[in-house]
C-alpha positions in Angstrom: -16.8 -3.5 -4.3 -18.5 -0.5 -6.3 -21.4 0.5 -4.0 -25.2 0.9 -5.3 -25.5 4.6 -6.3 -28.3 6.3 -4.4 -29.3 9.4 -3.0 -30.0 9.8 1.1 -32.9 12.4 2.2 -34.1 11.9 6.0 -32.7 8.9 7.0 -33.4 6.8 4.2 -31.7 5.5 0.7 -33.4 5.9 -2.7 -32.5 3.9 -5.7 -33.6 4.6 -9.3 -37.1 4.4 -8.9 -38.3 5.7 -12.6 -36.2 8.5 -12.0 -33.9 9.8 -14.7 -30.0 8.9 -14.2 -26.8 9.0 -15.8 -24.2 6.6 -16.3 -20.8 6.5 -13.7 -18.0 5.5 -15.6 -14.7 4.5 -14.8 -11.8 6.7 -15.8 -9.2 3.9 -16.4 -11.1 2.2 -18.8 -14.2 3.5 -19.9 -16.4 1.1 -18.7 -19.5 2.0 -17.0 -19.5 1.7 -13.0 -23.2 2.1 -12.3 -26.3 4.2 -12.5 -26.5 7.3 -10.7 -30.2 8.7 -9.9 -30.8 12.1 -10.5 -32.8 13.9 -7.8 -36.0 15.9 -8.9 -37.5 19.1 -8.1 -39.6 17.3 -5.2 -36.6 14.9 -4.1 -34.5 18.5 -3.2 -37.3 19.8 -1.8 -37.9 16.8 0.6 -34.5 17.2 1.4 -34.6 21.2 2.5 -37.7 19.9 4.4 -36.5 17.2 6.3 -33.2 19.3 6.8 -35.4 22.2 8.1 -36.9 19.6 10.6 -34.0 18.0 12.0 -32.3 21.4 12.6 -35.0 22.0 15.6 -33.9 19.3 17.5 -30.2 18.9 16.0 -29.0 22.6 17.4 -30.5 21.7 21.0 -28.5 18.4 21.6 -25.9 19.1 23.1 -22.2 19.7 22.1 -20.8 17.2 23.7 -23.3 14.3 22.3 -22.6 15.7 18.9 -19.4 15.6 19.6 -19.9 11.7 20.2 -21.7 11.1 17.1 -18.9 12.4 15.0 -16.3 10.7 16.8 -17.8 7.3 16.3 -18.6 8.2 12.6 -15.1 8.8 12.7 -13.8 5.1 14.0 -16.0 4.0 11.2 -14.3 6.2 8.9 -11.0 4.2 9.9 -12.5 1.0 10.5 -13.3 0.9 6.9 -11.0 3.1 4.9 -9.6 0.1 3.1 -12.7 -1.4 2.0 -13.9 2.2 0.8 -11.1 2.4 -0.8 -11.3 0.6 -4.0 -14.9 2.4 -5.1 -13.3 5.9 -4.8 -10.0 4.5 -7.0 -12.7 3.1 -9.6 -14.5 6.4 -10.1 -12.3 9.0 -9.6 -9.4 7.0 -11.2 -6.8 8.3 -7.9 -4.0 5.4 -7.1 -5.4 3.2 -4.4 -3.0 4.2 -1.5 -4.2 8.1 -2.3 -8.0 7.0 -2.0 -6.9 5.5 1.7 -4.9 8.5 2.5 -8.1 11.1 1.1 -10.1 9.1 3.7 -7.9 9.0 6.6 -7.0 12.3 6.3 -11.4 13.0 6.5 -11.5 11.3 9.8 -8.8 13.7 10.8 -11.2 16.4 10.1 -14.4 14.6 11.8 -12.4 14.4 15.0 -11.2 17.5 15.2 -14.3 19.4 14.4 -16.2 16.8 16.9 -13.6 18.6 19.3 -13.6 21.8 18.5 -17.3 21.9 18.2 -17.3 21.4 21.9 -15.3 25.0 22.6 -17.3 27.3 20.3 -18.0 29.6 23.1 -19.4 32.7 23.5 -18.3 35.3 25.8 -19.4 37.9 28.5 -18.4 41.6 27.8 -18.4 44.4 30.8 -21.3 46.3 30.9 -21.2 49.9 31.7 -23.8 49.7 34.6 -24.0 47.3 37.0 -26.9 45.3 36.8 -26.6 44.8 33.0 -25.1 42.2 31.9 -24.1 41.9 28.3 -23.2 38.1 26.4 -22.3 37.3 22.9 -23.2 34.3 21.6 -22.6 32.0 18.6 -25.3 30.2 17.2 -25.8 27.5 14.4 -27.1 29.3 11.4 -29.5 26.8 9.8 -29.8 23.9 7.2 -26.5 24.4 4.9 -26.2 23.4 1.1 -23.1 22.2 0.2 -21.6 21.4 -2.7 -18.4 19.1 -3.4 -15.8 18.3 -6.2 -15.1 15.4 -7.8 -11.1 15.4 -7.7 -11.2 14.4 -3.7 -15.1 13.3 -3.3 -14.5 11.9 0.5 -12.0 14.5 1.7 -13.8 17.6 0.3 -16.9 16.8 1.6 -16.3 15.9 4.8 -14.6 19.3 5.7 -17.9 21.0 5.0 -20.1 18.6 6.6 -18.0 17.9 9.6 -17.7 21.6 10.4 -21.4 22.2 10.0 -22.9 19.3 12.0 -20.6 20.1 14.6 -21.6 23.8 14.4 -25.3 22.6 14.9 -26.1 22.8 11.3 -28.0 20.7 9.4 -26.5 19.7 5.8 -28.1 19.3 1.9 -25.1 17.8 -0.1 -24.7 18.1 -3.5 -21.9 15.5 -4.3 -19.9 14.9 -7.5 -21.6 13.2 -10.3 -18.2 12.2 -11.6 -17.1 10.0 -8.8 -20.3 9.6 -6.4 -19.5 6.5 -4.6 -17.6 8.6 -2.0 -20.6 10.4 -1.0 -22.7 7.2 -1.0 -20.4 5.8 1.3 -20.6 8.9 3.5 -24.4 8.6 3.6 -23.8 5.2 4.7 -21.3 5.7 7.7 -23.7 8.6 9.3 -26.2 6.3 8.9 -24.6 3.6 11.1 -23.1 6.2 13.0 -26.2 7.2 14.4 -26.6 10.8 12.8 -30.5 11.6 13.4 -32.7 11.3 10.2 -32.0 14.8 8.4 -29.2 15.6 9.4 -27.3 14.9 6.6 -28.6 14.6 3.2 -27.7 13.9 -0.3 -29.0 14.8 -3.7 -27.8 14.2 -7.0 -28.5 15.7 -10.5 -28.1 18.9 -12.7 -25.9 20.7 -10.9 -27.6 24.2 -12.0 -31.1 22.8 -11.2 -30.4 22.0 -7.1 -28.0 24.8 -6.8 -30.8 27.3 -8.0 -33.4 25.4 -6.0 -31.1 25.1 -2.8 -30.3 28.7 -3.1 -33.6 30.2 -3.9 -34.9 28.3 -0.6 -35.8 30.8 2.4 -35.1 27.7 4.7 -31.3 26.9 3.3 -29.3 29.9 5.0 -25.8 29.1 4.3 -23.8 28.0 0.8 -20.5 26.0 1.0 -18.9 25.2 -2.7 -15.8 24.0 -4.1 -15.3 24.0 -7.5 -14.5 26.4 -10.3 -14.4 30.2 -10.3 -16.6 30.6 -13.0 -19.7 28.5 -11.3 -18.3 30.0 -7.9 -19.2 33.1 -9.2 -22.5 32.4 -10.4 -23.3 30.8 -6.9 -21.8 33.6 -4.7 -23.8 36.0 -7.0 -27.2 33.6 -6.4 -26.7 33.7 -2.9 -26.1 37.6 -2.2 -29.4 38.0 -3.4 -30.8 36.0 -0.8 -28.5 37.4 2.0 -27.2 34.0 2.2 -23.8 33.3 4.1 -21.3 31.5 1.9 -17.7 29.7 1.8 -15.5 29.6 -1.6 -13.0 27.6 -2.2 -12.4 28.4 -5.9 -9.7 27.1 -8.3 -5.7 28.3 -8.1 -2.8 28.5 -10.2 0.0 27.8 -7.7 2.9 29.7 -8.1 6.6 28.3 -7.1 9.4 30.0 -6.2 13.0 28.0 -6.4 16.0 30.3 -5.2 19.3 29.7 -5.9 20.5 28.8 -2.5 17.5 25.8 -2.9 17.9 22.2 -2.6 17.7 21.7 -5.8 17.1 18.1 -6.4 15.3 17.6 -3.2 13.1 20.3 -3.9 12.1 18.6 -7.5 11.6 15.4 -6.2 8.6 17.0 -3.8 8.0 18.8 -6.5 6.7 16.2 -8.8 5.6 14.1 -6.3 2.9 17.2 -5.5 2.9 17.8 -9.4 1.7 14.0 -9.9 -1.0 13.6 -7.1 -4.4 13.0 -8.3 -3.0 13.3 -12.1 -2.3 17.5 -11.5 -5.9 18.1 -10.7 -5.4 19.5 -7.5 -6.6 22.9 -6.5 -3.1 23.3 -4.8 -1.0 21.7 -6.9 2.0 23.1 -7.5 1.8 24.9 -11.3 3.6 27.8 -12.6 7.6 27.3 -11.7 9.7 30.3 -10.9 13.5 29.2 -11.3 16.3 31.7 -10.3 18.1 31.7 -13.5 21.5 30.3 -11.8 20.0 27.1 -11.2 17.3 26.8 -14.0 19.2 24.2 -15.9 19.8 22.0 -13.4 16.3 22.2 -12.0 14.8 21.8 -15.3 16.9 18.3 -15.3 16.2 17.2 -12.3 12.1 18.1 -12.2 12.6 16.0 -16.0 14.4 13.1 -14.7 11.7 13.3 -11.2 8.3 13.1 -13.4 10.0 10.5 -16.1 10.4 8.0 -13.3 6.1 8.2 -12.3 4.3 4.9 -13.1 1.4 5.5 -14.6 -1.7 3.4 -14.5 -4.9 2.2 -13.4 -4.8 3.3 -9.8 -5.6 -0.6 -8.6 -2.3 -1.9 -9.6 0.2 -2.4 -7.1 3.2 0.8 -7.1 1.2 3.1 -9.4 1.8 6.7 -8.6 -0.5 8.5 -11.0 -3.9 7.0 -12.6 -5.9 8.8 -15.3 -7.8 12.3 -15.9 -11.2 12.1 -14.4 -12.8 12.0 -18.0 -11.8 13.2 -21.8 -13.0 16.5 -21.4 -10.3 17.0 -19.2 -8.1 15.5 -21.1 -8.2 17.8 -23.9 -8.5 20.7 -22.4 -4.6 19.7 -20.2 -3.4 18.5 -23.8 -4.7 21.6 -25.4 -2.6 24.1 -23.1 0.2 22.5 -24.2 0.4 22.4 -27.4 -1.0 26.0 -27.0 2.4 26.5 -25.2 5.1 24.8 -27.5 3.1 27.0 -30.4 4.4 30.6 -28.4 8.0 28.8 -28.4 7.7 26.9 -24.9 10.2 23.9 -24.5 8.5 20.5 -24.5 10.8 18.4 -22.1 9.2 15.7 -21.6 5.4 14.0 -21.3 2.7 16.0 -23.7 1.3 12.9 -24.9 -1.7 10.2 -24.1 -0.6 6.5 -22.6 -2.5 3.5 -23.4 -5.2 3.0 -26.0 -8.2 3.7 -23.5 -8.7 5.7 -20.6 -7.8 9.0 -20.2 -4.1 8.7 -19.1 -1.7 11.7 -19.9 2.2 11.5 -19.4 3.3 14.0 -16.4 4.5 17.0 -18.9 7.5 19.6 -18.3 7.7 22.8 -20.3 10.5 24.8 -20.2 11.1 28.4 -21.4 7.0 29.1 -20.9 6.2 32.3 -22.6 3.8 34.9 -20.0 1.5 35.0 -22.8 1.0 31.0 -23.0 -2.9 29.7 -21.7 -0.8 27.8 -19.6 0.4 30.4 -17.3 -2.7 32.2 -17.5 -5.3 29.2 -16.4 -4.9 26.5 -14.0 -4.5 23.7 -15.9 -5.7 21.0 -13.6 -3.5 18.3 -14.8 0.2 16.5 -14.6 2.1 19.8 -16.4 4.7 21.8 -15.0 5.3 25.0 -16.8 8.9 26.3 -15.8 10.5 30.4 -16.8 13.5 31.3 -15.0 13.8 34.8 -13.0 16.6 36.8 -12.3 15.6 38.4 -8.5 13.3 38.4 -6.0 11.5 41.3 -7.1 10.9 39.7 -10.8 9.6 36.3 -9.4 7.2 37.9 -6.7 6.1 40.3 -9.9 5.4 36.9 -11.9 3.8 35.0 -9.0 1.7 37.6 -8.1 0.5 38.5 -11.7 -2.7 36.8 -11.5 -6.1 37.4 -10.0 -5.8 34.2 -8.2 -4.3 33.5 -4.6 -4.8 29.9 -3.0 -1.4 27.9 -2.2 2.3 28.8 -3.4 5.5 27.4 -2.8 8.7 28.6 -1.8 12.1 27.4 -1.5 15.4 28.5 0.1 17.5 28.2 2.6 17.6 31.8 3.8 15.3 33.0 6.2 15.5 36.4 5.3 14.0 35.2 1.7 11.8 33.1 3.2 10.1 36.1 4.9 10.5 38.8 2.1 8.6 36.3 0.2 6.0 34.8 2.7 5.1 38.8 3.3 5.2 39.5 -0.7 3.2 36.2 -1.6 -0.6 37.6 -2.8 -1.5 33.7 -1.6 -4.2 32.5 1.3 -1.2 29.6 1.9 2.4 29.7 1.4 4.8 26.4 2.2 8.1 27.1 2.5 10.5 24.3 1.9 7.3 21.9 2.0 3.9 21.4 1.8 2.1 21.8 5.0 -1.6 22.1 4.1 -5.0 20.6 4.6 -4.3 19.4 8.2 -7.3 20.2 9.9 -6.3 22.3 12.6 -5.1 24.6 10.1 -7.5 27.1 8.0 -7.4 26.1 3.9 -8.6 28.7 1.4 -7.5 31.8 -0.4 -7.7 34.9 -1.5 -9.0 37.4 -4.9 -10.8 35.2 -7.3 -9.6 32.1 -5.3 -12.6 32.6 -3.0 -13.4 33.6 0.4 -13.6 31.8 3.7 -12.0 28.5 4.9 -11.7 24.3 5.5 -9.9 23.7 8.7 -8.9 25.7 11.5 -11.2 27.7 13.8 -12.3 29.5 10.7 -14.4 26.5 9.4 -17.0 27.3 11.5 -17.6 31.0 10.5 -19.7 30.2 7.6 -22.4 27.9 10.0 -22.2 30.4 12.8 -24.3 33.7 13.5 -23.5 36.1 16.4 -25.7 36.9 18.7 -25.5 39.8 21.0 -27.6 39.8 24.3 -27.8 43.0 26.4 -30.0 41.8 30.0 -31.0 43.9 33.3 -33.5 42.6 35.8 -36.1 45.4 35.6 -37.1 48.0 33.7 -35.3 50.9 34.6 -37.4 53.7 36.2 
């Protein structure tokens, strides 16, 4: 069930092999999973290489045949999302239907980029005199180093790779060390896909030692992360001095909006549902609750009543909404914001405490009455907490929403449309869902905005990061 953990450099799998490793363990129990090889200096190096090499031939073959190849890795994809399944629940501790849904939802993505990949055209522009004749092109940049987080190993991933192979690129993957079986499973399906020997590689290890050496490279020419804003930072800072193109999808702290002409307990029931996915840590999820004060109580009880209701558990038992945190780092840092929170007079409603005697399992919290000054409204806290303040108009709650540095995804809901646009305008947010959530389809473009990074997943704009344009100004002779 729990794949061999190995990394994947020019067509071909490598297991421990003397190298140094570290142990996978599962999240729901502690116990250890497997042993995950650590790349070294010359295993990253081999992979730039091979990358380098495949690119010559990769950006050549045509469109349409890469479309082909990403199609069928994406019948794979379905073919064996329920088999997959079970490894990505195991390491990543996400309920089983979830891990099914993360990898449906990633051969979404490797069709549509197969598709669009086929209609990233050029164009002609008029020249001034006639026998010149002027063309823009758009061409694949070059081997790509990407790097992926551990809270959706399958899904994550594939957006970066699928948009780059389909661009022309060639791809270095740095996976998640937390939950690798994803990525192995990746390798795997490319592999059987029949995705040329290069073309996609992965590498495990210190995560500073092959970002450094994938950045420093003269032959990587384009950086994709996902991750936090401090180590996006770093990177984006790394790369610039290199000239390196890059995508950023940083962290969030996604604000919600609740007006009093809302569907109240409708509205909480999404709520938690989005609150609870993948145990809070969820780039997107929804955070720091705005409540018009004339429907604060009642939404306060009904967001309660919503999150009391969530079976927790391990995410391989039948009906289990929400499994564990991805490790106990993570769970003291979520349990630390609260207490933080009921120390500067927040409301503790209900949750704030651990389930079980091992694993890292935390009750889905509600605070009420958060204080602005409270860690948890100033950092994302990347776990099952809701932190609720109410607001008295539209101005106030845009002021509140909009106080941080941070702009990924926010939430809005009302029944007026006039609202819905004062707010959609006002919102300092790369993606605002009104009355839902509609994100991370892929025809749509995912990222954000300030310190939530730069660039996007999805969409037409997925491709900017592995594309170059190239402008080409012709005449048939040399003028006299």
């Amino acid at each position: 069930m729990y794949p061999d953990l190995q990394l994947y450099i020019n067509g071909r799998f490598h297991g421990l092999d003397g190298r140094r490793y570290q142990d996978v363990r599962d999240p729901a129990t502690g116990e250890v999973l497997g042993r995950l090889p650590w790349a070294e200096a010359g295993d990253i190096e081999e992979a730039i290489q091979a990358a380098h090499a495949a690119f010559q031939q990769w950006r050549k073959v045509s469109p349409l045949e890469r479309s082909d190849i990403l199609r069928r890795a994406a019948t794979l994809t379905r073919e064996r999302a329920q088999a997959m399944a079970p490894a990505i629940t195991m390491d990543n501790g996400k309920p089983l239907a979830d891990a099914v849904a993360e990898i449906l939802n990633a051969a979404e993505h490797l069709d549509w980029h197969a598709e669009e990949g086929r209609r990233l055209y050029g164009r002609v522009v008029g020249a001034r005199h006639p026998e010149v004749r002027q063309l823009v092109v758009r061409e694949p940049v070059g081997v790509c180093a990407a790097i992926s987080p551990w809270n959706f190993p399958f899904g994550q991933a594939m957006k970066k790779v699928a948009a780059a192979m389909a661009a022309g690129c060639t791809v270095v993957l740095k996976g998640p060390s937390e939950s690798p079986a994803a990525i192995v499973l990746m390798a795997q399906l490319f592999h059987d896909a029949g995705v040329p020997a290069g073309v996609f590689n992965i590498v495990w290890g210190v995560s500073s030692e092959i970002s450094q050496q994938l950045i420093a490279s003269p032959l990587v020419r384009s950086i994709s992360f996902t991750g936090s804003i401090p180590v996006g930072s770093q990177l984006a800072a790394q790369a610039a001095l290199h000239m390196k193109r890059m995508s950023m999808e940083l962290g969030g702290h996604a604000p919600v909006l609740v007006f009093d002409d809302a569907e109240v307990d409708a509205a909480a029931r999404l709520l938690a549902r989005l609150k609870i996915r993948n145990a809070g840590q969820v780039c997107v999820s929804p955070s720091r609750f705005f409540v018009h004060q004339r429907i604060y109580d009642r939404f306060v009880v009904a967001l309660a009543d919503a999150l009391q209701q969530v079976k927790v558990g391990s995410g391989l038992e039948a009906g289990v909404q929400m499994g564990p945190l991805i490790h106990g780092r993570r769970f003291d840092a979520v349990h630390g914001l609260i207490e933080d929170a009921v120390r500067q007079g927040a409301q503790l409603v209900t949750g704030g405490r651990r389930i079980g005697e091992r694993g890292h399992f935390h009750a889905p919290t509600l605070l009420a009455d958060v204080p602005p000054t409270a860690r948890v409204m100033q950092e994302e806290p990347f776990g099952p907490v809701a932190a609720v303040t109410p607001f008295a108009h539209t101005a106030q709650a845009l002021a509140m929403a909009n106080a941080l540095p941070l702009g990924l995804a926010s939430y809005v809901f009302t029944q007026s449309l006039a609202t819905a646009h004062e707010v959609a305008s006002g919102l300092q947010a790369g993606m605002v869902n009104i009355n839902h959530s509609g994100m991370a389809h892929p025809e749509l473009p995912f990222g954000g905005i300030g310190e939530s990074g730069f660039g996007s997943e999805g969409g037409t704009e997925s491709f900017d990061s592995f594309l170059v344009t190239k402008m080409i100004s012709q005449i048939s002779h040399v003028p006299g």
